[in-house]
C-alpha positions as a Python dict, from the first residue, in 0.01 Angstrom:
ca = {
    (1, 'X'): (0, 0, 0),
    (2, 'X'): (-100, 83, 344),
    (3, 'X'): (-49, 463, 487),
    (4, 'X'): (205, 409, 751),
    (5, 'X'): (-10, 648, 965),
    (6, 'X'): (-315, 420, 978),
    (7, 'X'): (-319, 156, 1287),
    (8, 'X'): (-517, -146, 1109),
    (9, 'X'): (-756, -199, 1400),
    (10, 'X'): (-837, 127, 1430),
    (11, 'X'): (-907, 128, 1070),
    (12, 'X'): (-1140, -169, 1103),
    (13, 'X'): (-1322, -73, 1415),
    (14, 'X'): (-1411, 258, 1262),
    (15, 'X'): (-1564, 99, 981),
    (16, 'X'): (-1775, -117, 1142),
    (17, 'X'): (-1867, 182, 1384),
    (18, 'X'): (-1952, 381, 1088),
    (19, 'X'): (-2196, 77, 962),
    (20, 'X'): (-2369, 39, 1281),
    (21, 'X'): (-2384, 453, 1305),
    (22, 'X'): (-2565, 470, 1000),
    (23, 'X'): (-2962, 572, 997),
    (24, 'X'): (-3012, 297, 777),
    (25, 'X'): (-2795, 20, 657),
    (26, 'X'): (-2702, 86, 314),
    (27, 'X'): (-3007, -86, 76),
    (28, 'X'): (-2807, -93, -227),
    (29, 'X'): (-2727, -376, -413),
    (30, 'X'): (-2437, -503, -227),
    (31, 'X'): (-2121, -482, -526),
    (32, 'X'): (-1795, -721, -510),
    (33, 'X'): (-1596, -406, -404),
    (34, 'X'): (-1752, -342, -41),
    (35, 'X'): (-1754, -472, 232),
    (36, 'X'): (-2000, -692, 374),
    (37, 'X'): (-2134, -743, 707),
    (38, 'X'): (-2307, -1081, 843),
    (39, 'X'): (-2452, -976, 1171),
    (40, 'X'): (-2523, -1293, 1302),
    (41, 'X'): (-2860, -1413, 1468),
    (42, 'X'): (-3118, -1263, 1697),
    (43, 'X'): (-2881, -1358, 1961),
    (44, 'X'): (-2577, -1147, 1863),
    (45, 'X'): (-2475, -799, 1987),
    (46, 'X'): (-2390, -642, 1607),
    (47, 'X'): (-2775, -802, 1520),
    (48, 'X'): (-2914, -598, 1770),
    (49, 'X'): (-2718, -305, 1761),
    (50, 'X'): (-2823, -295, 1374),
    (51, 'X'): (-3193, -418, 1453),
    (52, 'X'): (-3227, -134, 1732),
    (53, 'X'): (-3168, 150, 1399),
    (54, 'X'): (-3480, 208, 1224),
    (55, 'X'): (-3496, -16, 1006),
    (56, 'X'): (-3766, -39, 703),
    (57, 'X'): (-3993, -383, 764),
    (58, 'X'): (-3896, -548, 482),
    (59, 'X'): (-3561, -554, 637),
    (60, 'X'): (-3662, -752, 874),
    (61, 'X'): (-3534, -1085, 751),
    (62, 'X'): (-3212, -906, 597),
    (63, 'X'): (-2879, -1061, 762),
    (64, 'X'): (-2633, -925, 513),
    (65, 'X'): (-2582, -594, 419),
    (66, 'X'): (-2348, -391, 273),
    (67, 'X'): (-2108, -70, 380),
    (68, 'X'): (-2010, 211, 84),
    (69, 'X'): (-1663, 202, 268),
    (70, 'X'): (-1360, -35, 72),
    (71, 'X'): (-1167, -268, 308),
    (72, 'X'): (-859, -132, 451),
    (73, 'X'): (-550, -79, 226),
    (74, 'X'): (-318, -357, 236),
    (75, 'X'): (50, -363, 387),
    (76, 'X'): (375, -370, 225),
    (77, 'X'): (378, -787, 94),
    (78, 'X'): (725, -951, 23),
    (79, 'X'): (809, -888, -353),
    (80, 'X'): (877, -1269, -421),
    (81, 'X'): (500, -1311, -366),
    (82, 'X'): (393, -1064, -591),
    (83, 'X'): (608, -1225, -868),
    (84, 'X'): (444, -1359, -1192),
    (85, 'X'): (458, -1649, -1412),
    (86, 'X'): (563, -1637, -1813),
    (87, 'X'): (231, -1617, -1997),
    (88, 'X'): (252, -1911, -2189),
    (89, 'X'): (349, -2159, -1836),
    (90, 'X'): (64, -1943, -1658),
    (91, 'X'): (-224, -1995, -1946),
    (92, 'X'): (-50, -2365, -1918),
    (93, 'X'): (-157, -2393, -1542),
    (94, 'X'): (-511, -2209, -1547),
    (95, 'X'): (-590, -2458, -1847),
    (96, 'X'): (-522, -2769, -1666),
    (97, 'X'): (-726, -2648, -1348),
    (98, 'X'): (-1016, -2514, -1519),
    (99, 'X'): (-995, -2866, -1749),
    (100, 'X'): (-933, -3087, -1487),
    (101, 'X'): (-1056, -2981, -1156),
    (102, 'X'): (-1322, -2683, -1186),
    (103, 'X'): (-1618, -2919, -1374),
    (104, 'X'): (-1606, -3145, -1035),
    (105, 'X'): (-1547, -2881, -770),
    (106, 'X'): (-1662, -2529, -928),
    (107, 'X'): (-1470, -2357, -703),
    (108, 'X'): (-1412, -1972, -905),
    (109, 'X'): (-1662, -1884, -1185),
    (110, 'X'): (-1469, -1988, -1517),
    (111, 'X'): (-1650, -1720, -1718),
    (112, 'X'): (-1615, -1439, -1464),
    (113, 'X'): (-1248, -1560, -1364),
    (114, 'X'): (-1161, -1576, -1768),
    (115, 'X'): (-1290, -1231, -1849),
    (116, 'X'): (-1034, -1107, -1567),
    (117, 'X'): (-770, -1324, -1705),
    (118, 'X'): (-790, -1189, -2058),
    (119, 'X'): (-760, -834, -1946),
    (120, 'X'): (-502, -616, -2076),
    (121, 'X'): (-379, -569, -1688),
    (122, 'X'): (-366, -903, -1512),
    (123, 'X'): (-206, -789, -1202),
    (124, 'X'): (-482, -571, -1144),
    (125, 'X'): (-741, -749, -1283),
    (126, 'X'): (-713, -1092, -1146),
    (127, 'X'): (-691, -1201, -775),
    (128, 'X'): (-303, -1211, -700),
    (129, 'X'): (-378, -1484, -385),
    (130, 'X'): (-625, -1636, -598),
    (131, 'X'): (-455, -1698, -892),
    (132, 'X'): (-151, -1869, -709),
    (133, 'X'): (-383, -2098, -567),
    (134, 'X'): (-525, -2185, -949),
    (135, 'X'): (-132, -2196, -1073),
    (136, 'X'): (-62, -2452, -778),
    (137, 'X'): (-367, -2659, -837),
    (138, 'X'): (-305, -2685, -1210),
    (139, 'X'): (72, -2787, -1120),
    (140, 'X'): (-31, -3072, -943),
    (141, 'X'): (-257, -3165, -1249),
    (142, 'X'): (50, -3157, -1440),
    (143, 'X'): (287, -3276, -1202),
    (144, 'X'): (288, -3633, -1364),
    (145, 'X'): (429, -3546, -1690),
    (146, 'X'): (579, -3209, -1618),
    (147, 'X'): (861, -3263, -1345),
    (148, 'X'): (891, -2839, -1364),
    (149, 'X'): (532, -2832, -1222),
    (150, 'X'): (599, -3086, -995),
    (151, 'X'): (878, -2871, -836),
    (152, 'X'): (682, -2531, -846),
    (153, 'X'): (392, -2649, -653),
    (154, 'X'): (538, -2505, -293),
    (155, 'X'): (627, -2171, -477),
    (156, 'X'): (229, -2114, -575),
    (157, 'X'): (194, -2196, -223),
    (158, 'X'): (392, -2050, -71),
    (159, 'X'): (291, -1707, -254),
    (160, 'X'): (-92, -1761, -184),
    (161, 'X'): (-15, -1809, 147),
    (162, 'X'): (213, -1525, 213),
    (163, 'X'): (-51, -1316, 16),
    (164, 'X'): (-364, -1445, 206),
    (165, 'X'): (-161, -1415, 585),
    (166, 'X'): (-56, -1039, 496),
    (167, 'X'): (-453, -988, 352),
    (168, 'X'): (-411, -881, 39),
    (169, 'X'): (-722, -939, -99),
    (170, 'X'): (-1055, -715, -7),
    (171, 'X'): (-1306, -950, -189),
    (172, 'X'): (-1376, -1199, 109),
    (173, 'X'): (-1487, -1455, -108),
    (174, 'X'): (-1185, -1512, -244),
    (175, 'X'): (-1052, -1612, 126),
    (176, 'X'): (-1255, -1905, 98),
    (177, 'X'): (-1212, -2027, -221),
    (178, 'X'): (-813, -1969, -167),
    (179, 'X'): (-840, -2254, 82),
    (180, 'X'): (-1048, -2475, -50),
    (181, 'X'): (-756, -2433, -310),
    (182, 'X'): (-461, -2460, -64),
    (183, 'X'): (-633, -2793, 1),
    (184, 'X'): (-397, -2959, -265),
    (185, 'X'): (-113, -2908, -77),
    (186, 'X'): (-8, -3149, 222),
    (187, 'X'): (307, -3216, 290),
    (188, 'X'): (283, -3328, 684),
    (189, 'X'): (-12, -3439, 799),
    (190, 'X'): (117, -3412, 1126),
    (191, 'X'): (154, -3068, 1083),
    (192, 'X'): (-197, -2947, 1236),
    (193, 'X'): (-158, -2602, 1109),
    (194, 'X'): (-33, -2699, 760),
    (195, 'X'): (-239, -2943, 603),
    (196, 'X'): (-539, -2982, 402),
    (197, 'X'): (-776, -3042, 769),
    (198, 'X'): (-653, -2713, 844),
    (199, 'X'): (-726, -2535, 531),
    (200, 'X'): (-1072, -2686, 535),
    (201, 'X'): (-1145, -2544, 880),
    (202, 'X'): (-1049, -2177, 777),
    (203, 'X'): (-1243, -2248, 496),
    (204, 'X'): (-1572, -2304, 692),
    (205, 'X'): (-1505, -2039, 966),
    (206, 'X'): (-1465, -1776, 657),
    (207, 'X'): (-1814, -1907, 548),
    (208, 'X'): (-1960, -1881, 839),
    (209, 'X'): (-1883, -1519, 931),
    (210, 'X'): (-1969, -1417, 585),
    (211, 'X'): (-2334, -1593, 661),
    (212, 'X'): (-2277, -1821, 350),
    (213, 'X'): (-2505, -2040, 563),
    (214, 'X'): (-2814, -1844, 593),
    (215, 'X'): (-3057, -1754, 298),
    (216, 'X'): (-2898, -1420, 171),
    (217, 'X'): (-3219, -1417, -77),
    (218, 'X'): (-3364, -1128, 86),
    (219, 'X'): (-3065, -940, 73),
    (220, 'X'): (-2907, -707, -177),
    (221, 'X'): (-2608, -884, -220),
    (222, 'X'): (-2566, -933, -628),
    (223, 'X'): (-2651, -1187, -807),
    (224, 'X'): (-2344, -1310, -918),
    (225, 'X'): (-2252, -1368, -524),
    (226, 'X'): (-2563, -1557, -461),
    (227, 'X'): (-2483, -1796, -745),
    (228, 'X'): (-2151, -1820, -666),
    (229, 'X'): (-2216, -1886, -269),
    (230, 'X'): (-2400, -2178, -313),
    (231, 'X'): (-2166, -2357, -507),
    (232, 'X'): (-1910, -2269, -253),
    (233, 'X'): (-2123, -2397, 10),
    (234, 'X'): (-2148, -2732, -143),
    (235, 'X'): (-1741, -2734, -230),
    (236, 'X'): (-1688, -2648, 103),
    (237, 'X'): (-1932, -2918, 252),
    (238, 'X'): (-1798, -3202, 53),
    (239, 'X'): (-1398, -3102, 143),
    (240, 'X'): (-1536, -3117, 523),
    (241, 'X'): (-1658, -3461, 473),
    (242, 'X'): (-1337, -3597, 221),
    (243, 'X'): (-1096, -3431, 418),
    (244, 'X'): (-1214, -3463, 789),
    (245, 'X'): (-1282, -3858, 697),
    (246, 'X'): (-935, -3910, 524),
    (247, 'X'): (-799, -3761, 801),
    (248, 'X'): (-999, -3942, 1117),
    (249, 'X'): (-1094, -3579, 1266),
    (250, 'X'): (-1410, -3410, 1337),
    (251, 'X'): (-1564, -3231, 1058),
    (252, 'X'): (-1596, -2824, 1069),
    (253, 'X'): (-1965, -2793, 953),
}
C-alpha cells in the first residue's frame, strides 16, 4: 500500500525526471515489471529532451525505452474489490472466457495468463483488475444457463473498475486489455462515460501513449510484449470499428 508520506505526483514527476536525467536511457531489455516510456515523435518535448542526451546511434530509431524504477505503490483500494471468488466458480469463469471468447479476440496470452493462474499464490500472481474483467466476461458466457452468473456480472465490474480507477495495477498493458474487457458490460448507452464506446476510447488512448502504434522492433522491450502488442493492436482496432459503428459515433483510431 502506498506510504502516506508520498504525494503521487510528486512520485511520478520524479520518475520521469530521473529517466530524462539519465546519461543514457537504460538499454536493457525492457522487463514486464518497469516502467516504460513512449516519448512520442520528433515533435514532442520528452523526444527531445531524451534525443538531446547522448545517445548511442543505433538508438536513433528507439521510441520506447525502459526506466529500472517500479511504478508508484498503490493506495489503500476498498476491501470488497479485493475480494475473491470460490475456486471451483472462478476456474468455472476463466474456462468459459478462454473457451469462448479468447480464440476470436486474443485479448491476454492463455499460456502466460494460465501459468499465473496455477500458481500456488493467485492474489499475487495474477492481475487482481485483470482477472475481474476475465470473471465478468466468462459470466456473460454463462449467463444463459447460469442465472448466478447472470447476476454477478456488475460485481466483476464493478471490482475491475474500482481496481483500475484507484490504479492498482503497474503493468500498463493490462490497462488496455482491462477495457477492451469492460467492453462486455453496457447497461446505458446513454451513459457516455459508462458504456462500451467509452471503454473503447480509453482503450485506444492507453495504446497510444504506450506507442503500441509505432514499430517497437528496434527497441528492447521483450519479446513476449512485442507479441502480445500486436494482437492487442488488432483487438483494439476491430472494437473501434464494432463498437463506434453499433453505436453511430466516431471511431478512436
Amino acid at each position: 500500500m502506498q506510504d502516506s508520506g508520498e504525494n503521487e505526483e510528486t512520485y511520478e514527476t520524479r520518475n520521469l525526471a530521473d529517466f530524462i536525467g539519465q546519461d543514457l536511457p537504460k538499454v536493457g531489455e525492457i522487463s514486464r515489471s518497469e516502467r516504460l516510456y513512449f516519448i512520442g515523435t520528433e515533435f514532442s518535448n520528452l523526444n527531445h529532451l531524451v534525443r538531446h542526451r547522448a545517445l548511442r546511434r543505433d538508438q536513433k530509431d528507439v521510441l520506447h525505452f525502459g526506466t529500472r524504477r517500479l511504478a508508484r505503490k498503490v493506495p489503500t483500494v476498498p476491501e470488497e474489490a479485493l475480494k475473491l471468488l470460490p475456486k471451483a466458480l472462478a476456474d468455472e469463469l476463466v474456462t468459459a472466457y478462454f473457451a469462448h471468447v479468447n480464440p476470436g479476440f486474443p485479448i491476454v496470452d492463455e499460456d502466460e495468463f494460465m501459468t499465473s493462474y496455477n500458481g500456488s499464490d493467485v492474489p499475487k500472481l495474477v492481475s487482481l483488475p485483470l482477472l475481474n474483467a476475465i470473471f465478468l466476461v466468462g459470466a456473460h458466457v454463462l449467463s444463459s444457463t447460469r442465472e448466478d452468473c447472470r447476476a454477478s456480472t456488475y460485481t466483476f465490474f464493478r471490482r475491475a473498475k474500482t481496481l483500475f480507477d484507484y490504479r492498482f495495477e503497474q503493468h500498463r498493458e493490462t490497462y488496455l486489455q482491462v477495457a477492451l474487457l469492460l467492453t462486455w458490460q453496457c447497461d446505458n448507452l446513454e451513459d457516455i462515460v459508462d458504456n462500451s464506446w467509452h471503454w473503447i476510447g480509453i482503450g485506444a488512448r492507453t495504446a497510444f501513449g504506450m506507442g503500441m502504434h509505432r514499430d517497437a522492433g528496434a527497441s528492447t522491450l521483450n519479446t513476449i510484449d512485442k507479441r502480445q502488442w500486436v494482437r492487442l493492436w488488432w483487438c483494439l482496432f476491430q472494437f473501434d470499428v464494432m463498437v463506434s459503428a453499433s453505436f453511430g459515433r466516431p471511431q478512436a483510431m
